[in-house]
N, C-alpha and C positions, 0 to 999 in steps of 0.2 A: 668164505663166510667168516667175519668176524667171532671170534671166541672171548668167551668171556677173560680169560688171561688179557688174551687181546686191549678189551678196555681199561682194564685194570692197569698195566704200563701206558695206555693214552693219558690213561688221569693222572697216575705218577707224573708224567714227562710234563704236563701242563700247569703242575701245583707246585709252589716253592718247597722246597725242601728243608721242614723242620728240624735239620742237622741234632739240634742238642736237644731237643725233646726226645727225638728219637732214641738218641744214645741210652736217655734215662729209663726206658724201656726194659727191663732184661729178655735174651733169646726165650721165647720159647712159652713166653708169660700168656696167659689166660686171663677170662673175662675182666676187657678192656671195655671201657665205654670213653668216648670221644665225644665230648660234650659240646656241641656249636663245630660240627665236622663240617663243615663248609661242604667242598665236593669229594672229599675223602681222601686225599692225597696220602694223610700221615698215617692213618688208620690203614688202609689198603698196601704203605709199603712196610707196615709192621708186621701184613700178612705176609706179601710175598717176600718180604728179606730177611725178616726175625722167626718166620713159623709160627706166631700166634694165632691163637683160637679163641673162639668165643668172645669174637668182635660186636662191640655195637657201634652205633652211630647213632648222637640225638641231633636234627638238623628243623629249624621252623620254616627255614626257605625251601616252599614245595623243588623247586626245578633242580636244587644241592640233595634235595633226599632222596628225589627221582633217581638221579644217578647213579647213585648206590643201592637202590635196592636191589636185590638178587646176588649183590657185590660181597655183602657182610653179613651175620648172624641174623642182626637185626635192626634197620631201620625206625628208629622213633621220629615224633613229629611234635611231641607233647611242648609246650612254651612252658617252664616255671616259671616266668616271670608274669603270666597271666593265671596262676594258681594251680596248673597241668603239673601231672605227675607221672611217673613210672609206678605201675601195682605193686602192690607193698610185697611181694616176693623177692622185687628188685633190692629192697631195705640192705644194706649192708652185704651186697652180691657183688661190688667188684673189686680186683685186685688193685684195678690204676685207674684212675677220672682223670680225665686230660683236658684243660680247659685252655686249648692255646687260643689268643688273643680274642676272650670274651668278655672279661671283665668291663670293659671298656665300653660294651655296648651294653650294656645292663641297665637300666633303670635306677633300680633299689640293687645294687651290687651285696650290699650286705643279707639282706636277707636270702635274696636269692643264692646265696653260694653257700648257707646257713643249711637250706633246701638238698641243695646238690651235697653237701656233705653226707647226708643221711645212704648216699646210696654204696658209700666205701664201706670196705671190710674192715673186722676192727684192726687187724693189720694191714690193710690196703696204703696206698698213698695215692694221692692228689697231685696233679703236678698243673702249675699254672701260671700261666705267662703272660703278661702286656708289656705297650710301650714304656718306656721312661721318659715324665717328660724335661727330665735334665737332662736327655741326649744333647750333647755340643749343637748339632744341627736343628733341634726344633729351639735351643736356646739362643742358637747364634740370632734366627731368623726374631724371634718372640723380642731381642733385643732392641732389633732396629725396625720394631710397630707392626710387623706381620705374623698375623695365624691365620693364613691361608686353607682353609678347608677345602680339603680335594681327595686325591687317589695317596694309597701309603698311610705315614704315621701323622697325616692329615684329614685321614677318613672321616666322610660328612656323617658317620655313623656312631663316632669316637662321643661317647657321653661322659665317659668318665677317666681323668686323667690323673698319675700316680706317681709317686716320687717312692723313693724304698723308704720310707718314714710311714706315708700314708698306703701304702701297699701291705707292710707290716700287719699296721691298725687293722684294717679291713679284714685281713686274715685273724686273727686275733679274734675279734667280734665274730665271727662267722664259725666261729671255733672248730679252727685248726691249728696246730702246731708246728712250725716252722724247723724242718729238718736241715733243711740247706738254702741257702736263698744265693742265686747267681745273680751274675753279671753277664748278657747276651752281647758281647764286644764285636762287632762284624769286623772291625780293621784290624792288621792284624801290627801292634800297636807293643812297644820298650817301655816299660815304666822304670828304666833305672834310673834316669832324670828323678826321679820324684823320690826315690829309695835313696840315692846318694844326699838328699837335700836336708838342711837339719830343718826345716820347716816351711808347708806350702801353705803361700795366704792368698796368693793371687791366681786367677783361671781366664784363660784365652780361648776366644773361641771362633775359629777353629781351633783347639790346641794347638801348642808349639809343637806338639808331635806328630800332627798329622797338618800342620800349614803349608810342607813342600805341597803337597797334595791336593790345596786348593790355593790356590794362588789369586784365581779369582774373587776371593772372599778376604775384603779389609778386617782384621781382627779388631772381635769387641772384647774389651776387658772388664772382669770385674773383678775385686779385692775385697777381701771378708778379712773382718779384725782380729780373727785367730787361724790358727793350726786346719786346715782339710787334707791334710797328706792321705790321712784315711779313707777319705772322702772322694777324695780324687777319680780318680777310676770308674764313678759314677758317670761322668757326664762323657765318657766311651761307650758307655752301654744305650745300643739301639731298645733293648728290652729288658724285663726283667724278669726272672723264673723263680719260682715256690717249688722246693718237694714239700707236701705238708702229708702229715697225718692225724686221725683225727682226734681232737683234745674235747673236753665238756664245753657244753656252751655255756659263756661266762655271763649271758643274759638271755633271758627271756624276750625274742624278738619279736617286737612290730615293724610297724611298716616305720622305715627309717629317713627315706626320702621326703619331703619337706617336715622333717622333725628333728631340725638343728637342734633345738636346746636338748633332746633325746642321746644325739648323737656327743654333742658336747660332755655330757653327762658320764656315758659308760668313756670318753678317752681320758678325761679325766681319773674313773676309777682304775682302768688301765696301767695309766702311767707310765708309757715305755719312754717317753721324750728321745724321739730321736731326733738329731738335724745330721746338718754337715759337719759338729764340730762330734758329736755324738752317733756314729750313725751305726746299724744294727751290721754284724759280721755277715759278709759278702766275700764267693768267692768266682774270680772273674773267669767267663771261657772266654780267649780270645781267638779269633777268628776264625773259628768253627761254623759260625749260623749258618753259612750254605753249603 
């Protein structure tokens, strides 16, 4: 007879391994909610490896929530992106909201992550992760006329794409406050090239640090009129992660998707201006993600 342990190491064994979300967890940590838990993988081995309790899982794909039930605390099914909520007892009930790679399929990202804040503790955090899409690889490709929508950091489900300038923003407006913002580096990658160097203007892609490594791929260059040494390290990063906690919300939210002049509006009172010459303090994991 199968046991539920049993399925519990099937799902582990079958789901990638959120390596550094993980880590961000501490042992032992209580009421977790797992926001867009797909089929539970990270949630399930925070149980069985960390000892955590008072798990939930919010999932809107019936056959991902199926999975889980009887697995975790508690199964939600609620969409806040179609105005579904958790009951207001949930208001500020948990230690950690885990949004790994949700953002992206959202709609109104802003609002709705405005929504989801509501349900941290006031000492809780947030931790929240998507693609980047200055990774070398969707930039090498996006160079030479391809954005192939398919399976990965191509997903025909990817609505919304981030750079750590506009990832920032986002969090900011949705108000939270940015404890630590990473760098999700998969390769496991020297940057003393760029540390010895009195100034980086120019970026190859594949890098020159990891071109043994594809040989296959004629390098595309681009050069920018000042300094990215800072900058750099960005376009190694497969993802990008938020610890956030929760700050006041610096506006009063509507609905934000088609209300560019809206949106224009609060970045302007904002004013963080980040780019590559400017870009907000990052710090990298490198080759950790699996």
């Amino acid at each position: 007879m199968v046991s539920k342990q049993d399925v519990i190491d099937l799902i582990i064994a079958n789901t990638t391994f959120r390596r550094n979300v993980f880590n961000m967890i501490p042992e032992g940590a209580s009421r977790i909610m797992d926001f867009g838990s797909g089929e539970g993988g990270l949630i399930l081995r925070l149980k069985r490896d960390k000892g955590c309790t008072d798990l939930h899982a919010l999932e809107v794909d019936p056959r991902s929530a199926g999975l889980l039930e009887g697995l975790v605390d508690r199964v939600w099914r609620e969409d806040y992106e179609k105005g579904q909520s958790l009951p207001p007892e949930f208001a500020g009930y948990f230690s950690h909201v885990i949004l790994h790679d949700v953002v992206e399929h959202l709609f109104d990202p802003w609002v709705t992550l405005s929504k989801v804040r509501e349900l941290v503790a006031d000492d809780g955090r947030m931790i929240i992760s998507t693609p980047n899409i200055h990774y070398w690889i969707l930039q090498y490709e996006i160079l030479r006329g391809k954005f192939h929508y398919g399976p990965g950091f191509w997903h025909t489900g990817h609505l919304r794409w981030y750079t750590p300038a506009s990832f920032v923003e986002l969090l900011a407006i949705a108000g939270l406050k940015i404890e630590t913002l990473y760098l999700d580096i998969p390769d496991k990658v020297s940057f003393l090239r760029m540390a010895q160097a009195s100034e980086v203007r120019e970026v190859s892609f594949p890098p020159r640090e990891l071109a043994h490594l594809h040989p296959d791929k004629p390098p595309v260059t681009v050069t920018y009129p000042g300094d990215i040494r800072k900058y750099y390290p960005v376009f190694f990063a497969g993802k990008l992660i938020a610890v956030c906690s929760k700050a006041p919300l610096p506006f009063e939210l509507t609905k934000v998707t088609y209300n560019c002049g809206y949106l224009e509006g609060m970045r302007k009172k904002l004013r963080l201006d980040h780019d590559v010459f400017n870009p907000p303090k990052m710090i990298p994991l490198i080759g950790t993600s699996h």
